[in-house]
C-alpha positions as CSV (number, residue, x, y, z in Angstrom):
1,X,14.2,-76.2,3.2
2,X,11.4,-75.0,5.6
3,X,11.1,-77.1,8.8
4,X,7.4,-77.5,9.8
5,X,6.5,-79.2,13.0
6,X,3.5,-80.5,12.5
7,X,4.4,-82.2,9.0
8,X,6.6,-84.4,11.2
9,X,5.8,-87.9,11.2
10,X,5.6,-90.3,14.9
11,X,8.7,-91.4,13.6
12,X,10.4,-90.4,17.2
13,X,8.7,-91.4,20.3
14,X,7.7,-88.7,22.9
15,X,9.6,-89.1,25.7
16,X,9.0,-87.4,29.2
17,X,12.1,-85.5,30.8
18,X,12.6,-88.4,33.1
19,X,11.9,-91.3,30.7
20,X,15.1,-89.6,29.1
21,X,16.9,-88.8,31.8
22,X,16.5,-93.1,32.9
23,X,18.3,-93.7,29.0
24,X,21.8,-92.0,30.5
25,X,24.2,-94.2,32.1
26,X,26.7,-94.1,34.9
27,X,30.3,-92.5,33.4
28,X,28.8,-91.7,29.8
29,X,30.0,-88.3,28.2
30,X,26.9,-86.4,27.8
31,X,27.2,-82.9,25.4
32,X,24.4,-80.4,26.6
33,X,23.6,-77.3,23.5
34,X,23.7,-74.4,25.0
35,X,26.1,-71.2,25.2
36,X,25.3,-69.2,28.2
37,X,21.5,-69.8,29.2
38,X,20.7,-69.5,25.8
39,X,19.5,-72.3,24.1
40,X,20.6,-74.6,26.7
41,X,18.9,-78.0,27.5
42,X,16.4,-77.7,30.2
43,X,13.9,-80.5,31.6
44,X,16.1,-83.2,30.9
45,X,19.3,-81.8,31.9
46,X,17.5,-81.4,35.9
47,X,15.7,-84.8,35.4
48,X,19.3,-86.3,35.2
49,X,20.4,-84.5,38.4
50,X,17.0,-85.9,40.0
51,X,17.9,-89.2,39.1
52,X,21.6,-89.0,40.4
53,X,20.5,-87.3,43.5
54,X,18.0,-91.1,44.1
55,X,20.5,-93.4,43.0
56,X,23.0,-91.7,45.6
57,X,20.6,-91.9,48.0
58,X,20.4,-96.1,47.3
59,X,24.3,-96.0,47.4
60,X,24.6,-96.2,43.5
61,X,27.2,-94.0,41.8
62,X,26.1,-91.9,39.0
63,X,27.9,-89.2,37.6
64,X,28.6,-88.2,34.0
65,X,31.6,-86.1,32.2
66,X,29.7,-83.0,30.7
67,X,30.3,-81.4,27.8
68,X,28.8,-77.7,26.9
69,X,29.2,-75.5,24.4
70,X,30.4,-72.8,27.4
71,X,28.7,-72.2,30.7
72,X,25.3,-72.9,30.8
73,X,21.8,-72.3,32.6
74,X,21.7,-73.4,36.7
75,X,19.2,-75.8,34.7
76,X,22.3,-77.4,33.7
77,X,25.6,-76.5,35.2
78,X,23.9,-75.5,38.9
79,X,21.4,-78.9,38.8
80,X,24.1,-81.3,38.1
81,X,26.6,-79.9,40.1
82,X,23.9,-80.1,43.3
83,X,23.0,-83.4,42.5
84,X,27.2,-84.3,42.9
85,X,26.3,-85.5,38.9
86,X,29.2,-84.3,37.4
87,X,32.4,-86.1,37.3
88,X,34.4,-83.4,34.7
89,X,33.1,-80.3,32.9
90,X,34.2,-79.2,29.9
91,X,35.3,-76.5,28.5
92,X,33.7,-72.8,30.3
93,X,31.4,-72.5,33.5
94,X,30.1,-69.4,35.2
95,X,27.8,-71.0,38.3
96,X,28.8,-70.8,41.5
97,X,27.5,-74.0,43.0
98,X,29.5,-76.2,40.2
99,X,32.7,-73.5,40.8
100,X,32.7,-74.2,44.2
101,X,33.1,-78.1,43.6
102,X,35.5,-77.3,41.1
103,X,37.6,-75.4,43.5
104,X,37.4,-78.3,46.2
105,X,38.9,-80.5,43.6
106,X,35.5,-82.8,43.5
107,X,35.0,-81.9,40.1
108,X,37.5,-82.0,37.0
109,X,37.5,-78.8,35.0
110,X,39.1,-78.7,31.8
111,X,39.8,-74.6,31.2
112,X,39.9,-74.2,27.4
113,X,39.9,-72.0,24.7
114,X,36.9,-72.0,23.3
115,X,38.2,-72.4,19.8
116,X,40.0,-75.6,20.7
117,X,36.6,-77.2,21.8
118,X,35.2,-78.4,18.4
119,X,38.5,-79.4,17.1
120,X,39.6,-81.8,19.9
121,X,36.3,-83.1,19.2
122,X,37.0,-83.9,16.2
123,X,40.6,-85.7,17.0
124,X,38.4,-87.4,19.5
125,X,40.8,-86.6,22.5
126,X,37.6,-87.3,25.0
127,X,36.5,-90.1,24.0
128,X,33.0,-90.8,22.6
129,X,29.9,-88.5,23.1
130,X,27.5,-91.1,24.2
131,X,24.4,-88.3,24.1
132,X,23.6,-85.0,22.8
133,X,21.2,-83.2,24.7
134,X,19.6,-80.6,22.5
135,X,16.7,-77.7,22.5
136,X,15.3,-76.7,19.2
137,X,12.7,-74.7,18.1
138,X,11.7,-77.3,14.9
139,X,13.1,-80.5,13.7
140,X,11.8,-82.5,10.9
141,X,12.0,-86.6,10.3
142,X,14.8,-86.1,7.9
143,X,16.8,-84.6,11.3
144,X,16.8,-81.1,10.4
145,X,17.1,-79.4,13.8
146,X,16.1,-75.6,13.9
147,X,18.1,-74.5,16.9
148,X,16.7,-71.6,19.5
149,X,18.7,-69.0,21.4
150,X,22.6,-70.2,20.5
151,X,24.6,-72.5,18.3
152,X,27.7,-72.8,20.3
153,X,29.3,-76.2,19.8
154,X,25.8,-78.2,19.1
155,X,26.6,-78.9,15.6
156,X,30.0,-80.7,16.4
157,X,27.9,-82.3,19.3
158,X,25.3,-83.8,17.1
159,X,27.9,-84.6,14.6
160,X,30.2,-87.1,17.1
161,X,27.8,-88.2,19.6
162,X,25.7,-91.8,18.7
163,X,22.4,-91.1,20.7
164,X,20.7,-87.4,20.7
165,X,17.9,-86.3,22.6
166,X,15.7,-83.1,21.4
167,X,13.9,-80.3,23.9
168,X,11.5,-79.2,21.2
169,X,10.6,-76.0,23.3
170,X,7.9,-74.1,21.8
171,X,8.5,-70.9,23.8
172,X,10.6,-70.3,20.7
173,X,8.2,-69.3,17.2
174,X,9.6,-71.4,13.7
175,X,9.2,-68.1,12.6
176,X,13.1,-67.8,13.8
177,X,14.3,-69.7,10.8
178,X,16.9,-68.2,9.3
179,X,18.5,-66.6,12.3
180,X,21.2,-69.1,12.1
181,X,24.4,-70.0,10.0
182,X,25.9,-73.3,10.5
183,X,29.0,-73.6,8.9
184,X,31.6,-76.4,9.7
185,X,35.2,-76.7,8.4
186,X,36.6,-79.8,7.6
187,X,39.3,-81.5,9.0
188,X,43.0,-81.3,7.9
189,X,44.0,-81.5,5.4
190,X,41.3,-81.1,3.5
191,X,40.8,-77.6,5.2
192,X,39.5,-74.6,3.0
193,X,39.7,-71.2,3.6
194,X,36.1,-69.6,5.5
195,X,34.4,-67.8,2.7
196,X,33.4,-65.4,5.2
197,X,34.7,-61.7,5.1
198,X,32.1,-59.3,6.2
199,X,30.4,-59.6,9.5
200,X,26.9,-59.6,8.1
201,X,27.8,-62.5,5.1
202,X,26.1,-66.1,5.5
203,X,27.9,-68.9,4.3
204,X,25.8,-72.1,5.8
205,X,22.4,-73.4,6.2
206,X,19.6,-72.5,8.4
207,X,19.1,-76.2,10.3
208,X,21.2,-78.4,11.7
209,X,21.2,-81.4,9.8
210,X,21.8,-84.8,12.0
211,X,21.2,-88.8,10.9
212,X,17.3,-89.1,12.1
213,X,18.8,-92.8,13.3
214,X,20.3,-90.8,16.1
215,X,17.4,-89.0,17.6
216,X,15.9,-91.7,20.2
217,X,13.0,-89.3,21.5
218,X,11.8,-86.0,21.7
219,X,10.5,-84.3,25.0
220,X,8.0,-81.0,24.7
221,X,8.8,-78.0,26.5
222,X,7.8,-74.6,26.8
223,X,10.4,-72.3,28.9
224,X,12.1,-69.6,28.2
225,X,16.2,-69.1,29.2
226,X,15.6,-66.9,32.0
227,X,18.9,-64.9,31.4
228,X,19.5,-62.3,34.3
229,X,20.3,-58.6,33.7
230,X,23.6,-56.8,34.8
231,X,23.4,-54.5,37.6
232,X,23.5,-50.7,36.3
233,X,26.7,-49.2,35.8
234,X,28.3,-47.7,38.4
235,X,31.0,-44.6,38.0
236,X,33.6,-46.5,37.5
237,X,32.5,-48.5,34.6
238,X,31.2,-45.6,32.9
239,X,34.8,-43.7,33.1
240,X,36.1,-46.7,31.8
241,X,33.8,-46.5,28.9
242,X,34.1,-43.2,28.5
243,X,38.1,-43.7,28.0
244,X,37.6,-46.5,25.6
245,X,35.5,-44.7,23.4
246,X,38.5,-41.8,23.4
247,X,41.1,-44.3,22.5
248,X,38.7,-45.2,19.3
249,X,38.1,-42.2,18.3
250,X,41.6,-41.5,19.0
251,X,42.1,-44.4,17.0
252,X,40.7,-43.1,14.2
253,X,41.8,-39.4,13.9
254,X,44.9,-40.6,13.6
255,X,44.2,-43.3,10.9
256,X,45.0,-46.6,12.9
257,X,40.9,-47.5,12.4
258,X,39.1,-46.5,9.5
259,X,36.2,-43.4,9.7
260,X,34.3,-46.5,8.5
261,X,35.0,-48.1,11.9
262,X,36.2,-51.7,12.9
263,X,33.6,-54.6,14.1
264,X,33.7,-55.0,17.6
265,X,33.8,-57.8,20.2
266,X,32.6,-57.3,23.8
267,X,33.1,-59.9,26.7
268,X,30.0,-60.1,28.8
269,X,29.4,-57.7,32.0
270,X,28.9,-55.2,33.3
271,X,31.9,-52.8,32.0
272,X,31.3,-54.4,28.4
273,X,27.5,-53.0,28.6
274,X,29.4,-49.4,29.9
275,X,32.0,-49.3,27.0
276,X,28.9,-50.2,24.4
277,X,26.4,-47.9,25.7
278,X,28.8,-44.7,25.6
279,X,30.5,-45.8,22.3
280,X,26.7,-46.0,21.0
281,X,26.1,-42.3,22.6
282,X,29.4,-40.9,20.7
283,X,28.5,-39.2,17.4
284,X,32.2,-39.6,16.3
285,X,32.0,-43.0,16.2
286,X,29.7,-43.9,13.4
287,X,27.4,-47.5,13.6
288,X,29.2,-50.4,13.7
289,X,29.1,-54.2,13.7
290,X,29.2,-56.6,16.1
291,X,31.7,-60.0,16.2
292,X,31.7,-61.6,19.4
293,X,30.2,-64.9,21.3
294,X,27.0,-63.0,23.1
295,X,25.5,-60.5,21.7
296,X,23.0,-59.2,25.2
297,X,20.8,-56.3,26.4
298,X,22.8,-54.1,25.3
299,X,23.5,-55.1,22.0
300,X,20.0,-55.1,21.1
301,X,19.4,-51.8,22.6
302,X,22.3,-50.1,20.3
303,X,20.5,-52.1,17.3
304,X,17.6,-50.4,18.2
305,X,18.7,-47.3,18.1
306,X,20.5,-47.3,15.1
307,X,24.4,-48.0,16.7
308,X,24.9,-50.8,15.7
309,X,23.7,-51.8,12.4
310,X,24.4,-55.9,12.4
311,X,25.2,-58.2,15.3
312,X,26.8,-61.4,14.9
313,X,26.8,-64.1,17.5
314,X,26.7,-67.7,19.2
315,X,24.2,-66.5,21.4
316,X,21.7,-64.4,21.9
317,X,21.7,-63.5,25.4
318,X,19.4,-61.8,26.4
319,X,16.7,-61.4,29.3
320,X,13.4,-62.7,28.7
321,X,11.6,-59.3,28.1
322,X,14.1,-58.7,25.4
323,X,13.5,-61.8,23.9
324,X,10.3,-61.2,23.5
325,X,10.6,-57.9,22.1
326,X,12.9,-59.5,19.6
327,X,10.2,-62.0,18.4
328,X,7.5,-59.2,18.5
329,X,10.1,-57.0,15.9
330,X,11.0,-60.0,14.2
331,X,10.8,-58.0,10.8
332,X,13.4,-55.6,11.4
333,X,15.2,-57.6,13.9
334,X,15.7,-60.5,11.4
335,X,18.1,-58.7,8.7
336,X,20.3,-57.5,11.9
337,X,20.8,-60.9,13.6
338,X,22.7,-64.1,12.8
339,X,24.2,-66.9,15.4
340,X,26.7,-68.9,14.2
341,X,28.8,-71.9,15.5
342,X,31.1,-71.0,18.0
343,X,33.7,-72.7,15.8
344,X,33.3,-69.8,13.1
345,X,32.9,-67.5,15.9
346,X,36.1,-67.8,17.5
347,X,38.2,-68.5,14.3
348,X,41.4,-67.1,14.6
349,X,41.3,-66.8,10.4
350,X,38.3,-64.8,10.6
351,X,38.8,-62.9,13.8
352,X,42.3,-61.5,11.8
353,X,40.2,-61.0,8.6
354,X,37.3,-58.5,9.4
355,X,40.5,-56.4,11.9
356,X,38.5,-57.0,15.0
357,X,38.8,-54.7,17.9
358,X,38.8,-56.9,21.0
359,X,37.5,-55.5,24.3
360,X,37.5,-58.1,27.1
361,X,37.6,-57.7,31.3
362,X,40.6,-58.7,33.2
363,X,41.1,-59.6,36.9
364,X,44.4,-58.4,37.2
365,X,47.1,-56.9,35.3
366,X,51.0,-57.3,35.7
367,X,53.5,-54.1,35.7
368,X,54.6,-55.8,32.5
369,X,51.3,-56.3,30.9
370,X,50.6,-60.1,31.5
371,X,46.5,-60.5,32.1
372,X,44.9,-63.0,34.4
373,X,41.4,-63.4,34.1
374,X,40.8,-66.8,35.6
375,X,42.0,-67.3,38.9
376,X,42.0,-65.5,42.0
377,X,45.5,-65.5,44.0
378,X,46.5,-68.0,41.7
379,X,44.0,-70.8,43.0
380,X,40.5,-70.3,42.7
381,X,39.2,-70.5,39.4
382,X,36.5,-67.7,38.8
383,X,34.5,-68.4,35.3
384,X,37.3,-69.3,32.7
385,X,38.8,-68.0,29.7
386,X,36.5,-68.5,27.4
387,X,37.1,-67.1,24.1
388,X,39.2,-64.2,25.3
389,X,42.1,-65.7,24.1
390,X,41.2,-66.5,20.8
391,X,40.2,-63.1,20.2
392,X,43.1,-61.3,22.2
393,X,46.0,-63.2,20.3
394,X,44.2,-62.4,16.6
395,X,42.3,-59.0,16.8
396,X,43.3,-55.9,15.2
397,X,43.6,-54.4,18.6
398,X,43.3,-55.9,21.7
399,X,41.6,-54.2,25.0
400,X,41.6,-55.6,28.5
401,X,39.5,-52.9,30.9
402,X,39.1,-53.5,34.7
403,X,39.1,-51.1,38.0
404,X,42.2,-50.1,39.3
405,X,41.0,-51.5,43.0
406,X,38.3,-53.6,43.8
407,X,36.7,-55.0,47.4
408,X,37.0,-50.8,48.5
409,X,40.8,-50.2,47.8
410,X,41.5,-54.0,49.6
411,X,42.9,-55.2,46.2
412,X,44.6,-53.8,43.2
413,X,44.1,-54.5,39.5
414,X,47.5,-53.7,38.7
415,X,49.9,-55.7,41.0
416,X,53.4,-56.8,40.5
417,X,53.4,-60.5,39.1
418,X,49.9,-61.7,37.9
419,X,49.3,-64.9,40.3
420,X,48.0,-67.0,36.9
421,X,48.5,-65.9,33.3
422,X,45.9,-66.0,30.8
423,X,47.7,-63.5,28.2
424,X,50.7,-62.8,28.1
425,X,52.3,-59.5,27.5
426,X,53.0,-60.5,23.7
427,X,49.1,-60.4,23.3
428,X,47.7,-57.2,25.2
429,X,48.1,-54.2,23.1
430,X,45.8,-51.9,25.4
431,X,44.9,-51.4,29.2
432,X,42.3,-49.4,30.6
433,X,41.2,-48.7,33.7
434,X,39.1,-45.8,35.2
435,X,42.2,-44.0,36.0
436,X,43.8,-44.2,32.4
437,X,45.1,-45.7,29.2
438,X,48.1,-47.3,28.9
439,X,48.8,-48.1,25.1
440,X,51.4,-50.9,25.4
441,X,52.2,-51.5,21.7
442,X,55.7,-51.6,20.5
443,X,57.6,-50.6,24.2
444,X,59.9,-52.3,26.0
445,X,59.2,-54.4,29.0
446,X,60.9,-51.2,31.3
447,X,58.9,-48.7,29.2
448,X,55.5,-51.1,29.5
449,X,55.5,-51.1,33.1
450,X,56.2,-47.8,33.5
451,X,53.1,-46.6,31.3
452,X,51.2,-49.3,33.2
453,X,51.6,-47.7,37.1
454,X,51.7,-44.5,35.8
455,X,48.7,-44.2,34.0
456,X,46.5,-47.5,35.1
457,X,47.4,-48.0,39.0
458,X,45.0,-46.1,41.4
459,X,47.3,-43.7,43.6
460,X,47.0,-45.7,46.3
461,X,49.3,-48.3,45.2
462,X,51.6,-46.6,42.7
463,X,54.3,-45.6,45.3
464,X,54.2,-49.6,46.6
465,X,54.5,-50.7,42.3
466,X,57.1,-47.8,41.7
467,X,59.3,-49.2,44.9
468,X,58.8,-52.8,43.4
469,X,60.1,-51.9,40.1
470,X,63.0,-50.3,41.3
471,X,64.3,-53.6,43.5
472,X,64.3,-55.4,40.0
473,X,68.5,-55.1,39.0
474,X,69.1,-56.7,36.4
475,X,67.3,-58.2,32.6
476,X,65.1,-57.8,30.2
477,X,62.0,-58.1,32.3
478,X,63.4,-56.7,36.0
479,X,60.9,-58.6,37.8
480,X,62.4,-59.5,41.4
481,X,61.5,-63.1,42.8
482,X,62.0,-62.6,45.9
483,X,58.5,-59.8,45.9
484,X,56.9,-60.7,42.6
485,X,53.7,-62.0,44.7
486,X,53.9,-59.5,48.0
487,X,50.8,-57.8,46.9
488,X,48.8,-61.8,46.5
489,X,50.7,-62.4,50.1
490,X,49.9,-59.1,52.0
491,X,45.9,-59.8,50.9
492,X,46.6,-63.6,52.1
493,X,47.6,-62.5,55.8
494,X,45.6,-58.9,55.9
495,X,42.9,-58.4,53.9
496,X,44.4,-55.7,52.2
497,X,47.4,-55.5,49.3
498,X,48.1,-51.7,50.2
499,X,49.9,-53.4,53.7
500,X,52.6,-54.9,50.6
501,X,55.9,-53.8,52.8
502,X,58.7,-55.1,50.7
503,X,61.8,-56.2,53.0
């Protein structure tokens, strides 16, 4: 069914951003679309933080717990946070101004796997969703909502919460229609299987469809997402790519991945944009597909050059200049494109399915091969862990890439005990770093750590990790207690892990 704006009746009042924001009460649950800046909530989401910032000034509380689909735009995550608006934020957040609240212990932050979100929705382990906050690019009186840059978790939003609230943002053509697949499972246990099993397949509907009795208002907008760019790649990433794209091709000469090649899922950043730029520039690795959360600049950039030959996403993150060039090429762009619900996305059934290669960024990695990429010294929450997870535990092969050192040799990626564990060493298969491979799968904890320091640590910390695996004595895993954390503690006191002395 094609949704046509102007065919829509005055059945929903226009509503300014602040007459909305005025409709939101003090402790309601309020669930944002949005997945990255794309396709997040704008003018209403910074009216809100305008109006807590008053009512604080006239002594009234007023803060709400926010839901998101992951992090969001500042418009969102940054305003409410500044405003002192947000109570608890759930599930993913990548601003600074609402991490550093959330690091002071102000704010409650649930961490979750992204692929939980929807579901403890559904078993209703929150509470109600008193609004849904929503941008689209077209809605209709029967409550079909074309969505705009991301799906995320909007169509579970819109499904639980009782009041919603629509961004119609006409920086985004109708034309779009048909970029997205909304597909929800049902609940145990009357569960089917996903009928999807090829990355480019379609298995839902164009629109979001919601009870019309829901939508209270609709405010206009024009404004695009305002993504930034990542900062060129330095050396470092680039010889981390360039090793990753060895190990495929690797991969494949010796039959582990097909000559057809294996869809691939990128975390966001910087060394993601490496590893995809010089897989796109290796002629032995033939065009391949995307599976991931965010498909960005560089994604697009491989699609148009002919690397990648379908991209499938919960967002399309992008910066505004590629946006536009997206909308400009809509005809070829259209048949290479589809966002889906974050839900489908990060399916562990489908992720196993299509044999996804995973490629993700960690902080730090253990001599045994356990992964944080959360927390710094164990404390201080960075961004989260997203969907990592749910696509390390389930790909076909799993990839966690970082620098051997960071902060100019101060800190090393490979230390002796990761200070918080994300995944543990039943999960990562493969570790790369600019310094080498270390291909973990099917070795024992002693052999694992061993292929870790010797071919992942930079040299200036392998002597200080070979002297810490030789005080371990005794077990399967010869960690020793007593120094597991001396690398964390010497960068505590010093400023610098290579001043580890281990009594």
């Amino acid at each position: 069914m094609t949704v046509r704006h102007h065919n829509i009746s005055k059945r929903f009042s226009d509503l300014t951003a602040s007459e909305a924001a005025m409709l939101i009460q003090n402790g309601q649950c309020v669930a944002c679309s949005g997945f990255t800046p794309a396709g997040c909530a704008k003018a209403v989401p910074r009216a809100l933080g305008e109006r807590a910032s008053s009512l604080h000034q006239l002594g009234e509380n007023f803060r709400i717990k926010l839901l998101s689909g992951a992090s969001t735009g500042d418009c969102i995550d940054g305003a409410l946070s500044r405003a002192n608006a947000i109570e608890c934020k759930i599930p993913y957040q990548a601003n600074k101004d609402l991490r550093t609240l959330i690091n002071a212990g102000h704010i409650a932050y649930a961490d979750l796997h992204l692929s939980r979100l929807c579901p403890f929705i559904h078993q209703g382990l929150w509470g109600p969703i008193h609004w849904a906050i929503v941008e689209v690019a077209d809605y209709s009186q029967a409550g079909e909502l074309l969505l705009t840059g991301s799906v995320g978790a909007t169509p579970t939003f819109c499904q639980h919460a009782e009041k919603i609230i629509l961004e119609h943002n006409t920086y985004h053509p109708t034309f779009i229609q048909g970029l997205h697949d909304i597909y929800t499972p049902s609940n145990p246990p009357h569960r089917k299987i996903i009928p999807l099993e090829n990355v480019h397949d379609r298995i839902g509907t164009h629109v979001v469809q919601v009870d019309p009795q829901k939508i209270v208002g609709v405010v206009h907008t024009c404004e695009p997402d305002n993504v930034s760019d990542f900062k060129a790649s330095n050396p470092i990433d680039q010889r981390i790519g360039e090793l990753t794209a060895e190990f495929f091709i690797q991969e494949m000469e010796n039959g582990r991945i097909p000559s057809s090649f294996l869809p691939i899922q990128s975390g966001v950043g910087n060394i993601a944009n490496a590893v995809l730029k010089t897989m796109g520039e290796q002629a032995k690795i033939p065009p391949f597909a995307m599976y991931s959360e965010v498909a960005q600049n560089a994604v697009i950039e491989l699609i148009q050059e002919e690397s990648i030959y379908f991209a499938s996403a919960t967002a399309l993150t992008v910066t505004n200049t590629w946006f536009q060039h997206i909308y400009n090429h809509w005809d070829f762009y259209k048949s290479k494109l589809v966002l889906r619900p974050e839900e489908i996305t990060n399916h562990p059934e489908i992720i196993q399915r299509i044999g996804l290669l995973s490629l993700n960024t960690a902080l730090e990695v253990d001599c045994f091969g356990n992964v944080n990429s959360t927390h710094i010294c164990g404390n201080a929450i960075v961004n989260g862990i997203g969907g990592s997870g749910d696509f390390t535990r389930n790909a076909y092969i799993s990839i966690f890439v970082l620098p051997s050192t960071t902060k100019n040799g101060t800190i090393s990626g490979i230390v002796p005990f990761c200070s918080h564990i994300d995944h543990t060493e039943h999960d990562v298969q493969i570790i790369v770093t600019e310094q080498g491979i270390a291909d973990l799968r099917g070795k024992s904890p002693t052999q694992r750590a061993t292929c870790i320091v010797e071919n992942c640590a930079h040299p200036d910390y392998k002597p200080l990790l070979r002297d810490y695996l030789r005080l371990g004595q005794s077990g399967h895993i010869k960690h020793d207690l007593n120094h597991a954390f001396s690398f964390h503690n010497a960068f505590l006191k010093t400023g610098d892990m290579r001043l580890c002395q281990f009594d």
